[in-house]
PLY file of the C-alpha trace (Angstrom):
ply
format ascii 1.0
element vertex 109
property float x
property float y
property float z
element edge 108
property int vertex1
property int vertex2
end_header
52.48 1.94 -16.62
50.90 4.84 -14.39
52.59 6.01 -11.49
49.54 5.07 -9.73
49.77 1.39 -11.15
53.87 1.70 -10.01
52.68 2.71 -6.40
50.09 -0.31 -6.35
52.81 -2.92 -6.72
55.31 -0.60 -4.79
52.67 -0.45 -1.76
53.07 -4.51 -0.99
56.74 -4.39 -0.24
56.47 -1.62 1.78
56.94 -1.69 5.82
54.19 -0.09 8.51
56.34 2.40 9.20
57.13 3.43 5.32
53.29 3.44 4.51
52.71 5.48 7.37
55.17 7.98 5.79
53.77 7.72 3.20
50.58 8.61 3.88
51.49 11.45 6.15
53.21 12.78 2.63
49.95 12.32 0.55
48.02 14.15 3.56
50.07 17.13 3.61
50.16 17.58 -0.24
46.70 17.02 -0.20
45.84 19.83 2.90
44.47 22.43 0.91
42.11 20.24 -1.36
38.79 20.16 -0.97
35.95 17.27 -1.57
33.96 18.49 -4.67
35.74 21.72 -5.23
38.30 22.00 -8.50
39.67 24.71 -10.49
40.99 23.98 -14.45
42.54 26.05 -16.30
40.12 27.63 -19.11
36.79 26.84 -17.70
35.20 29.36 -15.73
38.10 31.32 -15.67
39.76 28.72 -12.97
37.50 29.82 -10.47
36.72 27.19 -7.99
33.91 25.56 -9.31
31.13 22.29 -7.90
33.13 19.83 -9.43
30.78 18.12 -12.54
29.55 21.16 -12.83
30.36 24.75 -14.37
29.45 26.74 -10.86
31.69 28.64 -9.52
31.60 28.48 -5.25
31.68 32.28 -5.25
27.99 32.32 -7.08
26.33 29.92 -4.62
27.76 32.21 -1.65
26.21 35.52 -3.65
22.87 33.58 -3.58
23.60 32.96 -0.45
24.31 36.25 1.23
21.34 37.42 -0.65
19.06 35.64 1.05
18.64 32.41 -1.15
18.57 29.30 1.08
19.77 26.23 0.21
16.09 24.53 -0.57
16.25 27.35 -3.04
19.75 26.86 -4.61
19.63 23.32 -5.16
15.84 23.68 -7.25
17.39 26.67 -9.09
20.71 24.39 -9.53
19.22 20.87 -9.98
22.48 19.36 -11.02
23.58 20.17 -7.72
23.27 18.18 -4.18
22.94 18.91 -0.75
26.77 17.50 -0.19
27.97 19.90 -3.24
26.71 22.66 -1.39
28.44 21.87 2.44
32.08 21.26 0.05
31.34 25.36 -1.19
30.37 26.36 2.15
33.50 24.75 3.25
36.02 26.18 0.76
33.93 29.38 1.42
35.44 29.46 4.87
38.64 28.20 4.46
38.92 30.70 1.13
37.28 33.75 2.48
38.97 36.71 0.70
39.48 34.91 -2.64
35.46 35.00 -2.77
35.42 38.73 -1.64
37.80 38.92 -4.52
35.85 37.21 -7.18
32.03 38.47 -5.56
33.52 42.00 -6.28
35.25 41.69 -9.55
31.65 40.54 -10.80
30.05 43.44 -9.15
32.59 45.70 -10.87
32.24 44.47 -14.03
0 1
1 2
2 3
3 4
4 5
5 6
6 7
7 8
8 9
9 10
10 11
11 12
12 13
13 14
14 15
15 16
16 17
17 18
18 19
19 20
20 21
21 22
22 23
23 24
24 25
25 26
26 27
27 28
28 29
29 30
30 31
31 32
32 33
33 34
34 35
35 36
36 37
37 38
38 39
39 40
40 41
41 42
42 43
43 44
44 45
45 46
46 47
47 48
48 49
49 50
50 51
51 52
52 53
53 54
54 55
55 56
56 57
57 58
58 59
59 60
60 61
61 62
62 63
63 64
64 65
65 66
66 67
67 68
68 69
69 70
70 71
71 72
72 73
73 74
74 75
75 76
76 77
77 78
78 79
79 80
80 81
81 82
82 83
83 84
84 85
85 86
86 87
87 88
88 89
89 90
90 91
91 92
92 93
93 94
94 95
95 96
96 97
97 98
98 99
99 100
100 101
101 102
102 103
103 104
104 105
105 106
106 107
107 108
């Protein structure tokens, strides 16, 4: 059994106040994540990347500082969508220097 299938039949027995713990516990741990947005481990480096997708956030904010709008990005990129592109702006802002950090290290290399 999952520990997702555990917490399904853990979740009934539970009291108001427990769940609301609870979810005050999954909230926290989940703070920093962002809708659309995942890094793994051996593909693209573990860059952030549009999750479904290999493109990394710090390539769509490139184009974007260059001048490419988002009309533009998501004909050059047609896997992506309009939503994909507000979760990267969003990590964008929340993650500014680690994108200074990886828009540099690809001008450097």
């Amino acid at each position: 059994m999952s520990v997702l299938e555990e917490a399904k039949k853990l979740l009934p027995a539970m009291t108001r106040a427990e769940k609301a713990e609870l979810l005050q516990w999954v909230a926290r741990d989940l703070g920093d994540a962002f809708p659309g947005i995942e890094s793994t481990p051996g593909i693209c480096g573990g860059e952030p990347c549009i999750m479904r997708t290999r493109i990394p956030v710090w390539i769509l904010e490139q184009a974007r500082r260059l001048g490419m709008g988002e009309a533009d990005l998501l004909r050059s990129y047609p896997t992506l969508r309009a939503e994909d592109l507000a979760n990267a702006w969003a990590y964008v802002r929340s993650h500014r220097e680690e994108i200074e950090q990886e828009i540099r290290g690809n001008e450097e290399a």
